[in-house]
C-alpha positions in Angstrom: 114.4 120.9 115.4 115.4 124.7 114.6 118.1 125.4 113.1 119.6 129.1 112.6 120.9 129.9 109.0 123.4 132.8 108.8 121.6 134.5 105.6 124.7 136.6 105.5 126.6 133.7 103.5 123.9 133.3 100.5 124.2 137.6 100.2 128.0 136.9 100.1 128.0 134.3 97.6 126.2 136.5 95.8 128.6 139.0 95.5 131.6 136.2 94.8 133.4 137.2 91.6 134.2 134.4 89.1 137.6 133.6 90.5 136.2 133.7 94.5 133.3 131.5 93.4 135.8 128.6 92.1 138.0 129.3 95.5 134.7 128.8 97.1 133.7 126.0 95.2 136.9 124.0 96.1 136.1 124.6 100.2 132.8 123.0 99.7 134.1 120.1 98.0 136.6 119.7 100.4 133.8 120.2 103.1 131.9 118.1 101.3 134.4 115.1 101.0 133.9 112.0 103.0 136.7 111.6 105.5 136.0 108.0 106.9 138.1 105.3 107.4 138.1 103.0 105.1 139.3 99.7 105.1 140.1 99.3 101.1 141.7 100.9 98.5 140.1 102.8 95.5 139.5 99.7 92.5 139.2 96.9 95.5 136.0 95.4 96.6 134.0 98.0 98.8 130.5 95.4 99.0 129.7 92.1 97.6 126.2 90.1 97.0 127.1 86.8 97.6 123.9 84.4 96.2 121.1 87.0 97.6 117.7 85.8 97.7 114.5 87.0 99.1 111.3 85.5 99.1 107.9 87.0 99.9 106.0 83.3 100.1 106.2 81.6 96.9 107.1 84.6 95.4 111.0 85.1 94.7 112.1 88.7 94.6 115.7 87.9 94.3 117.1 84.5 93.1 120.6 84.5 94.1 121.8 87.4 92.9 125.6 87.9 93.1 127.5 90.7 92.2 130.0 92.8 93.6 130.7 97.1 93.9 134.4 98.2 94.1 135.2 101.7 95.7 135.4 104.6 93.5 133.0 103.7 90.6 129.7 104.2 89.7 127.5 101.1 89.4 124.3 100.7 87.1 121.6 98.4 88.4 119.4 98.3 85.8 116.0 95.8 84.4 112.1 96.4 83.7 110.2 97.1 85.8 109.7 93.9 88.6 113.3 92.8 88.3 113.8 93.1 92.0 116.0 95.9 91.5 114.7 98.0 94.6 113.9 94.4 96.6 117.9 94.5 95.9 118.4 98.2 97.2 116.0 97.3 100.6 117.6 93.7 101.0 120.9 95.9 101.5 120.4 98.8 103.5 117.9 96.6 106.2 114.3 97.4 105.0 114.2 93.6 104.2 116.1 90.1 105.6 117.9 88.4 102.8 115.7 84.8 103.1 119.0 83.3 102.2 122.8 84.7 101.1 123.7 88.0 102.3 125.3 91.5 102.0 129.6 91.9 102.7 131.1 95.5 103.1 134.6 95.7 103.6 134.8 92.4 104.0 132.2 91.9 106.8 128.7 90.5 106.9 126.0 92.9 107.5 123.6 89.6 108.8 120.6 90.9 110.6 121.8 94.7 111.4 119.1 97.3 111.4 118.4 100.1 109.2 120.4 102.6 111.7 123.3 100.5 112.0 123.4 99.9 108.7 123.4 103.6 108.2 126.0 104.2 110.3 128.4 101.2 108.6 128.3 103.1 105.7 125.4 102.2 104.0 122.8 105.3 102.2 120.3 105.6 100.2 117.6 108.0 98.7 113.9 106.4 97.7 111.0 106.2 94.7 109.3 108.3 96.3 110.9 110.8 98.2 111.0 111.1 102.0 111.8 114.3 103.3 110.5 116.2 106.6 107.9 118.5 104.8 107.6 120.8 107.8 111.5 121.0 108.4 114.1 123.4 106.4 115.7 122.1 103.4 118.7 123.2 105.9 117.3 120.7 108.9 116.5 117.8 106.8 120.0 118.1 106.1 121.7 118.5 109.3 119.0 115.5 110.1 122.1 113.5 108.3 124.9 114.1 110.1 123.4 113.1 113.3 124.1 109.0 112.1 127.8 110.8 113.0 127.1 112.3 116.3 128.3 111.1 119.4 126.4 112.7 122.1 122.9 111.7 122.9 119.4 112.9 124.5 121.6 113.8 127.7 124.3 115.7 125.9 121.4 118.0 124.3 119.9 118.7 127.1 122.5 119.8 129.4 124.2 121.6 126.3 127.6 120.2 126.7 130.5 121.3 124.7 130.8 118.2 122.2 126.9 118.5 121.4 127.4 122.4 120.5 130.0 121.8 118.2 128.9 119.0 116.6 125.9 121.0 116.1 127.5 123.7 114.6 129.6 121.4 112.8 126.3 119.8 111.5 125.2 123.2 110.0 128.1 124.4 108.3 128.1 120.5 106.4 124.7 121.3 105.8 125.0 124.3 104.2 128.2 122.9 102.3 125.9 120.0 100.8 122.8 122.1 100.0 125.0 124.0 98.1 127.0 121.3 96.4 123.9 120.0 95.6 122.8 123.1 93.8 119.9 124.2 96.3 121.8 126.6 99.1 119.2 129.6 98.0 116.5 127.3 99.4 117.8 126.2 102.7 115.3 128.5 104.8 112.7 126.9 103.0 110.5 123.8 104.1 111.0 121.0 102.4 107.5 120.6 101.2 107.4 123.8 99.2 110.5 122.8 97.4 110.1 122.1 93.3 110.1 118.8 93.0 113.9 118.5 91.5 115.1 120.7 94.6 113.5 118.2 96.6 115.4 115.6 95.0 118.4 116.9 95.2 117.4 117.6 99.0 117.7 113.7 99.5 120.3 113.4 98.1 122.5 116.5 100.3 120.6 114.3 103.2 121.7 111.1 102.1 125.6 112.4 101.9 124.9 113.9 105.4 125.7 110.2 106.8 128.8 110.3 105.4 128.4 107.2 103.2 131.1 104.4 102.1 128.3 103.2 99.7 125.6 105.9 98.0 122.3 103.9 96.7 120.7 106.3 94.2 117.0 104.5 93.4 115.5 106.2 90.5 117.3 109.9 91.2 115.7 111.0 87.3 112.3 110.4 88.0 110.2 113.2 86.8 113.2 115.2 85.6 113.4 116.9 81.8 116.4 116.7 79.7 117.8 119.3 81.0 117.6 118.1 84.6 119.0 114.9 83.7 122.4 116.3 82.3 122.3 118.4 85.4 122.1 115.0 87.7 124.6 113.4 85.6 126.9 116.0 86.5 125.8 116.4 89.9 126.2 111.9 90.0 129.9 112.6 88.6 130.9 115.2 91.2 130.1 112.7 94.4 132.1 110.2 92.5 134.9 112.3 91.9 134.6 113.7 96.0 135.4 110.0 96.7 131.9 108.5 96.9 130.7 104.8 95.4 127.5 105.2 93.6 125.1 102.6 93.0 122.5 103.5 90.8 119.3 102.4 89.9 117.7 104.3 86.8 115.1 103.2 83.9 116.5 106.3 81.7 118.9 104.6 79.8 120.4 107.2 78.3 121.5 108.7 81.5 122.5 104.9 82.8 124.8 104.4 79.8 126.2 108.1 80.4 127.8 107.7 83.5 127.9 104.3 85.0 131.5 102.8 84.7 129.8 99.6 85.2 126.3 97.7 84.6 124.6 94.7 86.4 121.2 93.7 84.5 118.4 92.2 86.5 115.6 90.2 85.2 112.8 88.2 87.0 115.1 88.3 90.2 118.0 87.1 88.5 121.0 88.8 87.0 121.3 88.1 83.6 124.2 90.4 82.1 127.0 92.4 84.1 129.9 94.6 82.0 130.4 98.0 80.9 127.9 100.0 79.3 129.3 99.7 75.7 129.2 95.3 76.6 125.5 96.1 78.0 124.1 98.0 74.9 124.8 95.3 72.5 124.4 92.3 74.7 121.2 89.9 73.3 119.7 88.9 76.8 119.3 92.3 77.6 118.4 93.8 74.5 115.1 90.8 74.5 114.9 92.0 78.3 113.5 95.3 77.8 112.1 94.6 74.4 110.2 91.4 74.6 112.0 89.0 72.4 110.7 85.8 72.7 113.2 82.6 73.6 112.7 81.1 70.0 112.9 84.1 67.7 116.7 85.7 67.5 117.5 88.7 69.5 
């Protein structure tokens, strides 16, 4: 894929004055703003776990887990380290088959649906450890996105036909709008493998939003980040929210979990074993002998 990037726009954003630059600002996020249909209302139940399980063997991942993520909030999935919260993350978006329960979004099973279709329902995510195109653009990786949107196929792109051209161009002009929502637009022209490693971060994430997500599954965004970067993602977690996203977050930094999470589910062994806001989380005993080690028999 090669993608043409009109390097007149970063010379012009350059030269924005504070007052075009906030005009400017308020065209991406409208660019950037998820226009899908959706089938309920901001506060109302977007997806549910209903009893998940999933069981390599003898070994349970997940013990039916249960929990549910209403539109418009950002949702902590927290819990050290084996607690099944990325089991949880791949049991939803199709890497794995739930060995028993299952996934509803907007009201609708998911069952057996593929990774693809899953993507295209609505479903995103970003990984551990990233996955971008090394040899691609920051630009293409993007615009890699918005073809779970597209409508023509192989054909269309070969014979050039109208729709494929403008969704292609389409395609760019979102992709520039995320890269630099994201904070990365001076680095579009570059591939993805010579990106720092927070640009290539933020990368997934532009690529992620690409799909036009009902449902964003952040796992582990903070990893490797400094202080300062983690304020930065907060912000950057807030604004998706606010451009009508649903975050699900998984994050072992708790001081960026309890930051901006509205809510928190608590996983521990494969079982949920707290769920409330973060203030409810802090102080909550199970949780608190969770991540320190308190034995059963000694108080928390």
């Amino acid at each position: 894929m090669t993608v043409r990037l009109d390097q007149g726009l970063l010379a012009e954003l350059e030269r924005m004055t504070p007052r075009q630059r906030a005009e400017h600002e308020a065209e991406v996020a409208q660019a950037v703003a998820t226009h899908r249909d959706m089938k309920v209302q901001v506060g109302e139940t977007l997806l549910e776990l209903r009893d998940l399980s999933v069981r390599f063997g003898g070994l349970v991942a997940l013990d039916s887990v249960s929990f549910s993520i209403q539109r418009g909030e950002i949702l902590g999935l927290i819990g050290p380290n084996g607690a099944g919260k990325t089991t949880c993350f791949n049991a939803m978006t199709g890497v794995y088959r739930p060995s028993s329960g299952g996934v509803i979004l907007e009201g609708e099973p998911l069952g057996k649906a593929k990774k693809h279709h899953i993507t295209r329902r609505g479903i995103a995510r970003t990984f551990q450890n990233i996955r971008l195109f090394g040899e691609m653009t920051a630009l293409e990786n993007v615009v890699v996105g918005t073809d779970a949107r597209h409508r023509t196929g192989v054909t269309g792109a070969l014979l050039r036909l109208p729709r494929h051209d403008r969704e292609e161009r389409t395609a760019v002009d979102r992709g520039m709008a995320l890269l630099e929502f994201v904070g990365i637009a001076d680095r579009a022209a570059d591939k993805a493998k010579n990106l720092p490693y927070g640009s290539q971060r933020r990368l997934e994430i532009a690529r992620a939003l690409a799909t036009e997500p009902k449902l964003l599954c952040l796992d582990e965004p903070a990893a490797g980040f400094n202080a300062n970067e983690k304020a930065e993602l907060m912000g950057l977690i807030r604004r998706i929210r606010d451009d009508g996203y649903t975050v699900l977050l998984i994050e072992h930094d708790m001081r960026l979990v309890m930051g901006v999470t509205d809510r928190i589910v608590v996983l521990e062994f494969g079982k949920k074993i707290a769920e409330g806001a973060p203030s409810e989380i802090r102080e909550n005993p199970a949780v608190i002998a969770a991540y320190l080690g308190v034995p059963d028999d000694e108080p928390a």
